[in-house]
N, C-alpha and C positions, 0 to 999 in steps of 0.2 A: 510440585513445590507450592504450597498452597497455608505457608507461615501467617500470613496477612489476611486468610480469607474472612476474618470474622470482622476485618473494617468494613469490608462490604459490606456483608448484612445489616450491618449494623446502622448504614446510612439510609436503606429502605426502613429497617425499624424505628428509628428516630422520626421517620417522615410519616409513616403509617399513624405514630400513637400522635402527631399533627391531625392526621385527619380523620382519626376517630374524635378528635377533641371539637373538628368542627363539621361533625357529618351532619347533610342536611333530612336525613330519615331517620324515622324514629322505629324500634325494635319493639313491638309490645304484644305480648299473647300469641310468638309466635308469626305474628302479622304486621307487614310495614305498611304504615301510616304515613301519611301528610302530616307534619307538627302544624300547631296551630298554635297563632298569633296572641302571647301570654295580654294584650290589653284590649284586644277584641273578640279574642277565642271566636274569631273566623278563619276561615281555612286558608292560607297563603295560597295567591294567584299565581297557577302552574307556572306558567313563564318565568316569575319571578323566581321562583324555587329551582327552577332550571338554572336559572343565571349565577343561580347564589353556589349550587354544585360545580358548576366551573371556575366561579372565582376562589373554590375552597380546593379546589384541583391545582388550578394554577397556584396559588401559596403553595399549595400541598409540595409542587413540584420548583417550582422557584424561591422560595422563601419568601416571611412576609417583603421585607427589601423587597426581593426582586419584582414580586407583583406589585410595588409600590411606585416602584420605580418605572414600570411598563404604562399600570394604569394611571400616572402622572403625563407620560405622556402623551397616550391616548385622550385627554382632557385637555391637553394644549395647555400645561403648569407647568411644565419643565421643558425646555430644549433639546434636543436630543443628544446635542454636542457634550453639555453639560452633563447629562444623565452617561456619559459614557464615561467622561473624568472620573464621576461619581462613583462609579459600578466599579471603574480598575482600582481606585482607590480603597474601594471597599475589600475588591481579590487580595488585594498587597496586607490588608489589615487579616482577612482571614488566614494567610498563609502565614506571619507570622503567629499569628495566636494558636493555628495547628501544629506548628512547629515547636511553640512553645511547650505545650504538653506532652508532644511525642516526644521531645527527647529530654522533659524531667525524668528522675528516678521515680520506678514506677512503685506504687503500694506494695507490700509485702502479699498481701493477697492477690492480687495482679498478675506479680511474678512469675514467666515462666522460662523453665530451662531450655538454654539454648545452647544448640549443639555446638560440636567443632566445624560440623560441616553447614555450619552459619554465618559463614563469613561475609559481610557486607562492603559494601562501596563508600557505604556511609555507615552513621555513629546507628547503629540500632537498637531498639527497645522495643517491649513489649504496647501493645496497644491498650491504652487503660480507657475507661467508658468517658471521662473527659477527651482523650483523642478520639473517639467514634464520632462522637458528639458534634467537636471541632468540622470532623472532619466532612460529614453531613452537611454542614453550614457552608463547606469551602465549596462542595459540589455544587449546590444552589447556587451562590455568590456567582464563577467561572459559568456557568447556564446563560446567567443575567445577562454577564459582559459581551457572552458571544452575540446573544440574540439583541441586542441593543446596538450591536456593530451589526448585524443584517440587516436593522430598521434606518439605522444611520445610512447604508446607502441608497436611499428611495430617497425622490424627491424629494425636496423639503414640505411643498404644499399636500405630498400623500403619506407624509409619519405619521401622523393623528393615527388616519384608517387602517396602513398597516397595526399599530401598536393595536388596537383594537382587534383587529382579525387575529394577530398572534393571544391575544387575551380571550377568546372564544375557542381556542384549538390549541391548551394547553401541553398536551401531551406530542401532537405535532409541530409546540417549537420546542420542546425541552429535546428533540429528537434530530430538527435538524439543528438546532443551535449547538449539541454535540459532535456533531460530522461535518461542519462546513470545515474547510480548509481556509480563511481571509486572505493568507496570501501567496497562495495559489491560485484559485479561481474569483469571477468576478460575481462578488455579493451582488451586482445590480440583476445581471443578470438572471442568476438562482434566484433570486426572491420574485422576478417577474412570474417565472414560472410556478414557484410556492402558491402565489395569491390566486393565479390561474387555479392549480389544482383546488384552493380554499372554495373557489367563488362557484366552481361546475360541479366539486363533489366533497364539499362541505362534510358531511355526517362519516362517511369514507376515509376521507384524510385522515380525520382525528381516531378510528377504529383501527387504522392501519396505520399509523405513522410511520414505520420505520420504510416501508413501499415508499411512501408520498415521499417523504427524505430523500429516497437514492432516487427515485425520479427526475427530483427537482436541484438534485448537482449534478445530474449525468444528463437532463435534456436542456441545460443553459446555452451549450451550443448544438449544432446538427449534429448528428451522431452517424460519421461517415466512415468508409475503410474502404481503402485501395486495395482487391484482392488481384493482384498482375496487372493485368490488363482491364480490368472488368473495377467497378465501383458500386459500391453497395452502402442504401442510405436507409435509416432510420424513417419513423412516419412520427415523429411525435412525441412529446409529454400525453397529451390526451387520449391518444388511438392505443400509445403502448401501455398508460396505466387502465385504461378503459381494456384493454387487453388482460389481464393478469384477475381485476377484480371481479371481471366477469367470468372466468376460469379457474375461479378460487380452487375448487375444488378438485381440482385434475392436478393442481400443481404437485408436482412429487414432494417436495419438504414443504407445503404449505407457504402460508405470506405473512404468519406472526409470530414475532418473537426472533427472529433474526436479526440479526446488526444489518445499519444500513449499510455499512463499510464491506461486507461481503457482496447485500444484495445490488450494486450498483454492478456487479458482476453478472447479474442476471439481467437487469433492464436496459441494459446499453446494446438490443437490438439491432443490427442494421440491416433492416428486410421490411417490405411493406407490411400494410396489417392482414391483406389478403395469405402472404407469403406464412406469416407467423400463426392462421388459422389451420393453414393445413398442417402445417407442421405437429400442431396441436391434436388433430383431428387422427395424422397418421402414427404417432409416437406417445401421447399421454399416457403416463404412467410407465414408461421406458425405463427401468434402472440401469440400464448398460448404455449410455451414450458415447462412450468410448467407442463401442463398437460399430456405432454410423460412420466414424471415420473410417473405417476398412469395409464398408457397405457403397463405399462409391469407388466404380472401377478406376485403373490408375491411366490416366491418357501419355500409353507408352511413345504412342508417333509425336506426339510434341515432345516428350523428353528427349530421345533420342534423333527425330529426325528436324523436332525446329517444325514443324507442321503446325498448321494454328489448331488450337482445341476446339475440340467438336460442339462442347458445349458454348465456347462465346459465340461462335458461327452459328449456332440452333437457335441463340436466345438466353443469357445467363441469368437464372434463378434457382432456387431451392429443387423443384420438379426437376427444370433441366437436366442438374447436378447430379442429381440421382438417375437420371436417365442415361444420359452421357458420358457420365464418371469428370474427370478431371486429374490435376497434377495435387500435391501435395496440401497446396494452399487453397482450393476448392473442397478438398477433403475437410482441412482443421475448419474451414468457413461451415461447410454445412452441418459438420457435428456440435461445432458450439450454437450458431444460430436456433438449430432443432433445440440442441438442450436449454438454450434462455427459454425459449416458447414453452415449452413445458415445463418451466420452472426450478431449473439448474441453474447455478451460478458456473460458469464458462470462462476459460478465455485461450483468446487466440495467438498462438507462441510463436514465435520465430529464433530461429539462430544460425549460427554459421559453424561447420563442424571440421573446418580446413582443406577440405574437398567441395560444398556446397551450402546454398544457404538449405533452409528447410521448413517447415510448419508443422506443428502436431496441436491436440489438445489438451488442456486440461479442465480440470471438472469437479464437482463434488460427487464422488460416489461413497459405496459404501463396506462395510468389512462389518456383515453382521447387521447388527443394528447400528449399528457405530459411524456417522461420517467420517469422512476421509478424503484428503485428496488424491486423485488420481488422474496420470498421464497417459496415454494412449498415442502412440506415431513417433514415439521418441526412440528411432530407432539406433542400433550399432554405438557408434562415435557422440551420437546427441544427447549419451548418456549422462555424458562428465560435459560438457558445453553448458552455459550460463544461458538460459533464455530468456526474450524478452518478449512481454507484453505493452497494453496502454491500458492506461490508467483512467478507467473513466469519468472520472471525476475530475483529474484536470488536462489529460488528453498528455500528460506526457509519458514518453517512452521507461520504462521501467522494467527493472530485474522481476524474473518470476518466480525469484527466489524467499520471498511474504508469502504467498501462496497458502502451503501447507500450513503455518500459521494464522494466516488470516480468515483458512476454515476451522481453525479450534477458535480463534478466536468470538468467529459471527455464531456460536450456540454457546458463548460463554454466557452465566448466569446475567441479567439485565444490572443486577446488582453491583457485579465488578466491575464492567464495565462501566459504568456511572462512575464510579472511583476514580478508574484510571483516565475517564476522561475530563474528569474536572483537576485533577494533578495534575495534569500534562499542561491544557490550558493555562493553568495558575506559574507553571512551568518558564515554558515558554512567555509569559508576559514578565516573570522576571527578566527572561534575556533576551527583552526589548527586539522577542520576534517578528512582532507585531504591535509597534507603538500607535496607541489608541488615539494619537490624532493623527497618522498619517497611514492612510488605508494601503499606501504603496510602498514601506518605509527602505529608503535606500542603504542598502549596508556598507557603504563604501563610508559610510558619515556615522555610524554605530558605534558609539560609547561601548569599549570592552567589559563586560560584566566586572566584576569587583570579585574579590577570592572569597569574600564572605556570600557574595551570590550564588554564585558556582557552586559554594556549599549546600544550599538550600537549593538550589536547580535537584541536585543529586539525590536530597534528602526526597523531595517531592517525586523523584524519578522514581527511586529507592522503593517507597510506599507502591506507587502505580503498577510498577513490573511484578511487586509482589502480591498483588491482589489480583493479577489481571495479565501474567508472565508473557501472551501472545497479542498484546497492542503493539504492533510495530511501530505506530506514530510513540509511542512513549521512549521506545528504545531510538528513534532518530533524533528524537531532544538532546538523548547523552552525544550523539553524533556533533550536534550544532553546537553543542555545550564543550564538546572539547574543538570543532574550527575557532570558535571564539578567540581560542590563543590563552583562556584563563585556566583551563585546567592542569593541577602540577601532571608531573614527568608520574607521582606515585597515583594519583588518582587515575590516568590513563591505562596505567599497566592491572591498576588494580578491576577495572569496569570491565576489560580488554578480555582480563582472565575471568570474570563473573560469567563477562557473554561468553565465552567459548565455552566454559563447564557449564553453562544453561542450557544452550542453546547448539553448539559445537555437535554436537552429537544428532539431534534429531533433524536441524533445522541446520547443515551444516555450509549449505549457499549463503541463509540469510546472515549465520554469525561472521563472517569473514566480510561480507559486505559492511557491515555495519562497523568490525573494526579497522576496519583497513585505512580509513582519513581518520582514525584517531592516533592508531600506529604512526599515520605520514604528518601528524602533528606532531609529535613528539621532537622536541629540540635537541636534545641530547643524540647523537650519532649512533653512538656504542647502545646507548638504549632501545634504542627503534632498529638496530639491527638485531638484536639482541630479543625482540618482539617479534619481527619477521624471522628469526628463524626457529622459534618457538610455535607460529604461525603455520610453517613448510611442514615442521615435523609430526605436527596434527590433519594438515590438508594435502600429504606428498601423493596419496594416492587419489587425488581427482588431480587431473593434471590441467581443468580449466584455470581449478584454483590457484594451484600450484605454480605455474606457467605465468599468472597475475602475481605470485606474492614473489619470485624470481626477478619479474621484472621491476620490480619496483627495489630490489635489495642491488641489481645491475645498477640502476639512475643513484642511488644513492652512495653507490663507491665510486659512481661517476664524477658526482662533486666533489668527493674527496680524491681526487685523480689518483683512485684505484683501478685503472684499465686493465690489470689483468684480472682483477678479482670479478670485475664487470664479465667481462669476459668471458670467463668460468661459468656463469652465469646463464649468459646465451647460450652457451656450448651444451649444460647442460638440458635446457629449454629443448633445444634440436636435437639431442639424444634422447631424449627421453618421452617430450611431449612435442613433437613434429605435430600431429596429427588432429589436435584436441582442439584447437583453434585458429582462428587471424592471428595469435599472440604470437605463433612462431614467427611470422614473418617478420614483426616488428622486431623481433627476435636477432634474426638475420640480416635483416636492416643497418642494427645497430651494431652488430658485431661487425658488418661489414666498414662501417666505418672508423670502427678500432682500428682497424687494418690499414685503410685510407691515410690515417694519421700517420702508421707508420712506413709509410708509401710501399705494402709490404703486396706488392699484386702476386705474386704466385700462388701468398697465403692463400691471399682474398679468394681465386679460384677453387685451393682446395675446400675452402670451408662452403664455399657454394655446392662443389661437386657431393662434399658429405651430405649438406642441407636437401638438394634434391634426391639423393639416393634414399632419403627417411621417409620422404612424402611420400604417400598413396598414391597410386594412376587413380585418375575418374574414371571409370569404367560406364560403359554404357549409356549415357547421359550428352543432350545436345551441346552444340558450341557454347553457347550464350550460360551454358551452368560452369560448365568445366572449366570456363576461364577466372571463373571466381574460386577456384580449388588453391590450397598451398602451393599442390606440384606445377599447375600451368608456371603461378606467381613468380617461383622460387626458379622451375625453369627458363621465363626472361629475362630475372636474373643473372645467371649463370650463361645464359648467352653474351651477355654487356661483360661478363667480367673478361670471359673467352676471348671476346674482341682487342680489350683493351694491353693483354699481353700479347698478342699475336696469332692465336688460331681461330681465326674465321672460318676455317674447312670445320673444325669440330663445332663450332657456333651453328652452322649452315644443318650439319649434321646435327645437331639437337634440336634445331629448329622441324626442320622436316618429319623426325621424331613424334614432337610434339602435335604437329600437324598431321601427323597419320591418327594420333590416338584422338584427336579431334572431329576427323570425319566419322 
């Protein structure tokens, strides 16, 4: 789906025929020239000619505004607080004026046929060269505000210097001014480490920007991971970008032209710099990192007998690992580890599959020439299980369900990307996500958007997703934009049914995540059930999903003290998807207290006995795993229920059960 793509370009073309207009070389005979100076016809002093190509860069990339506004500050003429007012105010002016032209009636010439299978969330029109135009202008504007909010958290006695340094290394702030998150992670922090990279490897940064970027959000804090028992740290912003640029060329997809947004998947190391040379030394150019994970033996006496691993007792590192072997989680550690070091974006999975937790990895490989994401360790049951990564940019816990999109997205052209990242921005400052004088803003005190906002939230959303369909941060704006409480009952169902027929099919984790709090927004009863089960009959064969959208349609004829329908519910969860999750038990949990209510204990026992006869035995595996399985769970269950009617012999008897299949 690629309706929008020509606003893209169109924002690079608009900004190019800029900087041809103020290019400081001159083209003559075939041979580039120094110009020379029209009232001296002396030659212009290198330096200055230097200087003058990056300030024609920076306009090039921020518009005159914004470089006006930068180097205003940098001179100590404007405040920074002020220049921030100034900038969002500016955002709020360009987004109407873009919104104005996108949704005039477009020229007859302009006009293009639009199908049935066009149906939008919003009022849609063709893109005429006044909205390219506009819209070039919006991108710059949102660049300005963000990077004016990174300078705003630096001391006040060092704004001058930063504003200065970001005006020397144009292309490295329009890069990370794009990717910071304000409020999620702490601007003071990332910009510490920015200036760092500016001051040790100046010429670097600005060649590689989008490196230096995911550096400089992913080393703001230590870059550390609990793997079991064992802990594994990071060495640095320096050591690890100092790593990468001196290894340019071994990297398997190279260090340019990648989104930071993926590559922060590759720089969030946690191994010394020794640990990440050999890696490098023994693996570069590896295209099968999947396969390191099943290159480390599986350390069977700890799983089954509880014995410590061989490898923490020897010494726990990368060598070890490989020498040793290990359990699961030393497997997905050293095959993502190996692949950051060589230049893979990685990351390291976790889930629970109703029997055990587990670890595999995933990775960018390839089908062809073609990247791709790919999984490796995901074995049996962990097929349909939801897994979770972090985030390394703000360290929090997250669905790894972005994933596959977030690899089409980090080789999507630089061009869309720029789109969708200054609509979102401009987005989201409509819905006071981010109020520009308060770096921390509390939402509990948040003015609900206005229905004529929400409108334009959508519109701007609308644009983004079409020029640029795999920015997840764009599709969670619609998320926020329908918790806000502004969006109607028809706009949910309608964004609700866009993602699923977008995205429902390829990406079909990410789509149910993303509608599922718009779904449990929905005010309307009949409607939002009406949603979920519209939802069931699209996702009934993953039963992670399925088993999540059950449980939520269970709570909602709860409020409507519909207990049996609840009911039904659970029942079916335990017939069908016992096995796929923790969700059963909650499952069971709850159904059991249906029962409770209706001081109905015989029932209670039978549906415990049904519930444990579904679950899996853990087979093979130490104490310390198996008691995290469904069957142990659901089994002391079922012992408390035994008790409380009267058969303790059969309790005792399930108990000992249990405990045989334990040793």
């Amino acid at each position: 789906m690629r309706v929008w793509n020509c606003c893209a370009s169109s924002a690079t073309v608009v900004l190019t025929i800029c900087a041809l207009n103020v290019a400081s070389t001159v083209v003559a005979n075939g041979q580039t020239t120094q110009p020379q100076s029209p009232q001296t016809n002396q030659k212009v002093d290198p330096s200055q000619l230097a200087a003058n190509k990056i300030s024609d860069q920076f306009r090039l990339l921020f518009g005159e505004a914004g470089e006006s506004s930068i180097t205003a500050i940098s001179l100590g003429k404007s405040e920074v607080s002020k220049a921030l007012l100034e900038c969002g105010d500016r955002v709020d002016a360009h987004v109407r004026e873009f919104l104005s032209v996108w949704s005039a009636k477009p020229n007859s010439t302009e006009t293009t046929k639009q199908t049935k299978q066009e149906r939008r969330s919003s009022k849609a029109g063709p893109l005429s060269s006044q909205s390219k135009d506009a819209l070039a202008i919006l991108v710059q504007s949102a660049a300005t505000v963000q990077l004016v909010r990174i300078i705003n958290s630096a001391p006040q006695s060092e704004q001058m210097s930063v504003a200065q340094e970001f005006l020397t290394h144009p292309k490295f702030s329009r890069t990370l001014a794009l990717v910071v998150e304000p409020e999620a992670e702490d601007l003071a922090k990332m910009l510490r480490v920015a200036r760092l990279l500016i001051a040790e490897r100046s010429e670097i940064v600005e060649r590689l920007p989008e490196l230096a970027a995911a550096i400089a959000v992913v080393d703001d804090a230590p870059v550390v991971m609990q793997i079991n028992e064992n802990i594994a740290k990071g060495c640095g912003p320096l050591p690890t970008f100092d790593h990468f640029i001196t290894s340019e060329k071994k990297m398997l997809f190279g260090l340019k032209g990648i989104a930071p947004e993926l590559l922060i998947y590759m720089v969030d190391i946690a191994a010394p710099q020794d640990e990440m040379q050999w890696a490098l030394r023994t693996y570069a150019g590896n295209r099968a990192v999947g396969s390191l994970y099943d290159k480390i033996e599986y350390d069977f006496d700890h799983l089954e007998k509880g014995r410590p691993k061989k490898v923490s007792v020897a010494g726990w590192n990368l060598q070890n690992i490989l020498r040793y072997g290990g359990v699961c989680a030393d497997q997905a550690y050293f095959a993502t580890t190996v692949g950051k070091s060589i230049g893979v974006p990685c990351v390291y999975t976790t889930a629970t599959d109703g029997v055990l937790s587990h670890a595999w990895i995933g990775y960018v490989g390839r089908s062809g020439n073609r990247p791709m994401w790919t999984e490796v360790g995901r074995f049996g049951g962990y097929q349909s299980v939801e897994g979770f990564i972090r985030d390394p940019q703000t360290g929090n816990k997250i669905s790894n369900t972005q994933m596959p999109m977030l690899v089409k997205y980090g080789l999507e052209p630089l061009s869309d990307r720029l789109v969708s990242a200054g609509l979102r921005i401009a987005a989201g400052r409509l819905l006071r996500m981010s109020p520009f004088t308060d770096p921390k803003p509390n939402p509990n005190v948040a003015t609900p958007p206005s229905a004529e906002t929400i409108e334009q939230v959508l519109a701007l959303i609308h644009v983004s997703v079409e020029a640029c369909l795999t920015d997840v941060r764009s599709w969670e704006v619609v998320t926020l934009a329908a918790k806000s409480g502004a969006m109607t009952t028809q706009q949910k169902q309608q964004w609700s049914s866009d993602i699923l027929t977008l995205c429902g099919d390829s990406y079909p984790e990410f789509a149910w995540r993303t509608i599922s709090p718009m779904i449990n927004s929905i005010s309307d009863v009949e409607k939002r059930q009406e949603a979920l089960d519209g939802a069931l009959t699209i996702f009934n064969s993953r039963g992670d999903l399925a088993g999540q959208i059950l449980l939520q349609q269970a709570t909602l004829y709860k409020e409507q003290d519909h207990s049996v329908a609840a009911g039904r519910c659970y029942e079916i969860i335990l017939n069908r998807y016992a096995n796929d999750g923790p969700f059963a038990i909650v499952a069971l949990q709850e159904a059991s207290k249906l029962l409770a209510e209706k001081n109905d204990a015989i029932a209670n026992v039978t549906l415990h006995e049904r519930a444990f006869g579904a679950m899996k035995v853990p087979v093979d595996i130490s104490p310390q795993f198996a008691r995290q399985s469904n069957w142990y769970r659901s089994g002391v269950m079922l012992a408390q229920a035994l008790r409380i009617v009267g058969r303790s012999n059969d309790a005792l008897l399930l108990e000992q059960r249990m405990s045989d299949v334990m040793k």
